[in-house]
Structure formats: C-alpha cells, structure tokens
C-alpha positions in Angstrom: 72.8 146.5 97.7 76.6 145.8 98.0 76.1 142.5 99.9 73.5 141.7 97.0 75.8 142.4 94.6 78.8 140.8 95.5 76.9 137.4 96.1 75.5 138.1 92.5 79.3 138.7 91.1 80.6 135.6 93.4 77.8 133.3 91.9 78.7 134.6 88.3 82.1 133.8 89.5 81.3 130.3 90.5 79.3 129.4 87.5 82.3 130.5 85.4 85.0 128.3 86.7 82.2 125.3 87.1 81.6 125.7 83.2 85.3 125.7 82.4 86.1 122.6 84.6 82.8 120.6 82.8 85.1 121.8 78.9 88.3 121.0 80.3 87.1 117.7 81.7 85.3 117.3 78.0 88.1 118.2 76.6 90.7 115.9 78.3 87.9 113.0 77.9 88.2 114.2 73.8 92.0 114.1 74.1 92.3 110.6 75.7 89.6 109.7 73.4 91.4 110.0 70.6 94.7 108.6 72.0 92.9 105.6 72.5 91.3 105.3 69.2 94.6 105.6 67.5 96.6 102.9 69.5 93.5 100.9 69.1 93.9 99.9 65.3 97.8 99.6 65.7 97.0 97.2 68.2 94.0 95.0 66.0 96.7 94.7 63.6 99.4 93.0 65.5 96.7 91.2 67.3 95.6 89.7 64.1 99.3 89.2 63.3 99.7 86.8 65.9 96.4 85.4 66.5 97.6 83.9 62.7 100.7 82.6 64.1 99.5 81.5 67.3 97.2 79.2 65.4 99.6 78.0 63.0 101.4 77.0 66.1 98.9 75.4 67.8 97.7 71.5 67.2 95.8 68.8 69.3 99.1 66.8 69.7 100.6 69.9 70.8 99.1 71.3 74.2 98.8 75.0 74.8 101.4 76.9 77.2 99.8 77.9 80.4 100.5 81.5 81.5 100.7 82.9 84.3 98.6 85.9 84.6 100.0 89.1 84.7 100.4 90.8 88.5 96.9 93.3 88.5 94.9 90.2 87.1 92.5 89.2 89.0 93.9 84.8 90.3 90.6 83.9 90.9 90.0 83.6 86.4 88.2 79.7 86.1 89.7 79.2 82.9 92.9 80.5 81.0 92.7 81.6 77.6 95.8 81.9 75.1 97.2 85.4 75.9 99.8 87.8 73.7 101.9 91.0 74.8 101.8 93.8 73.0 104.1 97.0 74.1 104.3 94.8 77.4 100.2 94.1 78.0 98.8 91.1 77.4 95.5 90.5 74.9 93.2 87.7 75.0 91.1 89.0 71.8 89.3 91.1 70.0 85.5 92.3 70.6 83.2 93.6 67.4 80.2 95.1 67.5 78.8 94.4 63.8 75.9 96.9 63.6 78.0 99.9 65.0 80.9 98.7 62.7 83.4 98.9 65.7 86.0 96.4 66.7 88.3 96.8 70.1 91.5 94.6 71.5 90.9 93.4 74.5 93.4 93.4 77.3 93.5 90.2 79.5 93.5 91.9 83.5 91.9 94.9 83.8 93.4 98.8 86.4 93.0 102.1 85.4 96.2 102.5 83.4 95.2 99.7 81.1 91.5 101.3 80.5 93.0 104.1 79.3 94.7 101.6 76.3 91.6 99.9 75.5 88.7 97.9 77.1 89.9 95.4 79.6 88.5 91.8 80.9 87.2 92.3 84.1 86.2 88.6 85.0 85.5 85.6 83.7 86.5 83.6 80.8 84.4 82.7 77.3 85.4 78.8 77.9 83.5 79.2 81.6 80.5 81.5 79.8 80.7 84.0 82.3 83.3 86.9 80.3 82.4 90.4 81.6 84.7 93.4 80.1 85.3 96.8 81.1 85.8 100.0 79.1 86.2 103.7 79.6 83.2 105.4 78.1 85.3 107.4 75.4 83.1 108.5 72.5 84.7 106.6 70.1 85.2 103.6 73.1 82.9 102.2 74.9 81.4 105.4 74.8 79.4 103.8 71.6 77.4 100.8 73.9 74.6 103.4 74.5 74.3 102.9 71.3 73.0 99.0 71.0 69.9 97.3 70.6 68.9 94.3 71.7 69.1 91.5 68.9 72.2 93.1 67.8 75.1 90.8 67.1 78.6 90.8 69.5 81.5 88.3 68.4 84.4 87.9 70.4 87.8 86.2 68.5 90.3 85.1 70.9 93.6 84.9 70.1 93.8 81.6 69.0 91.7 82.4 66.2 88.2 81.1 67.6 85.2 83.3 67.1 81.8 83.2 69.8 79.1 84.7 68.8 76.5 86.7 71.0 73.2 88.5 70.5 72.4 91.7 73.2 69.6 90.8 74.9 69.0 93.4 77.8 70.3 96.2 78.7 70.3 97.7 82.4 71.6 100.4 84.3 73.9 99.0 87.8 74.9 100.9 90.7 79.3 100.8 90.7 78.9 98.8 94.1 77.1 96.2 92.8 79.2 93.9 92.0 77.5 90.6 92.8 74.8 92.1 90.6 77.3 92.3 87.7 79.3 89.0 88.4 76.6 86.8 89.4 74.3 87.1 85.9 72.9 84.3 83.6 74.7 85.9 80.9 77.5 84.5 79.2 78.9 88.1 78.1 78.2 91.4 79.7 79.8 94.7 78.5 80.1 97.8 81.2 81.1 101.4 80.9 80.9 104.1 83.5 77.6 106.2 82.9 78.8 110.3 82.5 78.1 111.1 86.3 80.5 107.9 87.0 78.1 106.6 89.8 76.3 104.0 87.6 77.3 101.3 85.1 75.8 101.4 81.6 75.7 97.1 81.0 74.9 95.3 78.3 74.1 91.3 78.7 75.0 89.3 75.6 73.4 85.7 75.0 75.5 83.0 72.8 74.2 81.8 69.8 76.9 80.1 68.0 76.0 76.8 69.6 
C-alpha cells in the first residue's frame, strides 16, 4: 500500500510541475508576445518614414547603393533589395495580410535573436520570385497564419516603396528538416512558423498576381 501510494503522490508530483512548466512556457510565449507586438508598430512607422525618403532619393539616372549584407545573412541571396537599419537591424519591407488586418516589418537576414524582433527573410528575394520568411508563432505574430485561407490577399512593400501582390494558394504542413522541400517550391512567396510542438512548420505558399 505504501509503494502504491508513494508512486500515486510522485505521479501527482510529476503532473504538477509538467502543468506549471506548459503555463510558464505560455506565459513567457505571452510575454515575448507582447514585446514583439509593441516594437512592431514603432518599427512600421520609421519603416514607412524612410521607405518615403528612400524613394525620394532614388531615380533611373541615379543607381541604387549596393549593400553588403549584414554578417548572419545568408551570401548565397540572388538578388539585393534596398535595405534600412533600424536600432542596428536592417529591413527590406513590410508584409500585410489584408483579411486578418495585420501588417509586420520584415528584417532582411534571419537568427534567433532577430525572430524575437519580428518575422525575418529566410531566403530568397521578391525580384528572383522565390522570397520565403520566417516568424515566431507569437499569437499576435506569426501566430495568426493558422488563420488564412486560400484566395486571401498577401502584399509585400519593399523599402523602396514598390508593392507585390500575392494570393495564398495552399497551405501545408513541413517537417523542420525539410528544407529542400521549403526552398525548392514553385511558389514565388512562402510564409513559415513553427507549429506548437516545434517539430513541424505551419507554411503558407503565396502566388503573384500583380502582373
């Protein structure tokens, strides 16, 4: 009876500190969440600041700066597009997704410190048709691309002003090692966030229409 009983009291035991890791995990998701959410719309504004500027700047008879990318950016990007720094990261846009009323900043090279900030370009380029971008799956992040249909309407604005328009057309479930599977697509924009376990990605293929 004692034997039963203290297996009974350790598996009570057990089941108590597994439920307060799964509310402190929630919790710290909440927290970061929300941390993200609020640098986000400082972010959209001095994105849109200079986007203004940087088009202002830019002319036919004057040729665009080349930049080099930044250290954690993948060197193997086909085509550059016009990046800004903000608070020492560099942006190459902005990504709304009209029917959930939600618009992001998007970061130009992509590691975990930066995903914390906002969804990040993971490969690819929208001049090459082949953008992919990463986010954390905060609730009011990424979080929210559970929540798209196909048909619904993506745009992306870069940050010389230039908007490309996209319609989701499928959307699938990819193991994290499969990166040839996310990489090698026909689609000309995919959107990924970790699904809760962290073992899959949640992806959504975009199609352009603007053309």
């Amino acid at each position: 009876m004692k034997r039963r009983k203290r297996l009974s009291d350790l598996c009570i035991a057990l089941g108590i500190v597994f439920m307060l890791g799964a509310v402190s995990l929630t919790l710290y998701n909440e927290y970061e969440s929300g941390r993200s959410e609020a640098e986000k719309d400082q972010i959209l504004t001095v994105l849109q600041e200079k986007a203004v500027l940087t088009s202002q700047e830019t002319s036919p008879q004057q040729p665009q700066e080349t930049k080099e990318p930044l250290p954690d950016t993948p060197a193997d990007f086909k085509t550059e597009m016009t990046e800004v720094i903000v608070d020492g990261y560099g942006y190459i846009g902005s990504l709304s997704l009209l029917s959930l009323d939600a618009e992001f900043p998007i970061m130009s090279g992509w590691n975990g410190e930066r995903l914390k900030i906002a969804p990040c370009r993971y490969f690819g380029s929208v001049f090459t048709d082949d953008l992919i971008i990463a986010g954390h799956n905060y609730r009011k992040g990424f979080g929210m691309l559970k929540k798209l249909k196909t048909g619904d309407c993506v745009v992306f604005t870069d940050m010389d002003g230039n908007s490309y328009e996209y319609v989701v057309d499928l959307i699938e479930v990819l193991q994290a090692e499969d990166i040839d599977g996310m990489v090698n697509s026909p689609w000309e924009l995919s959107l990924y966030t970790c699904t809760y376990d962290g073992q899959s990605r949640l992806t959504v293929r975009c199609k352009r229409t603007d053309r």
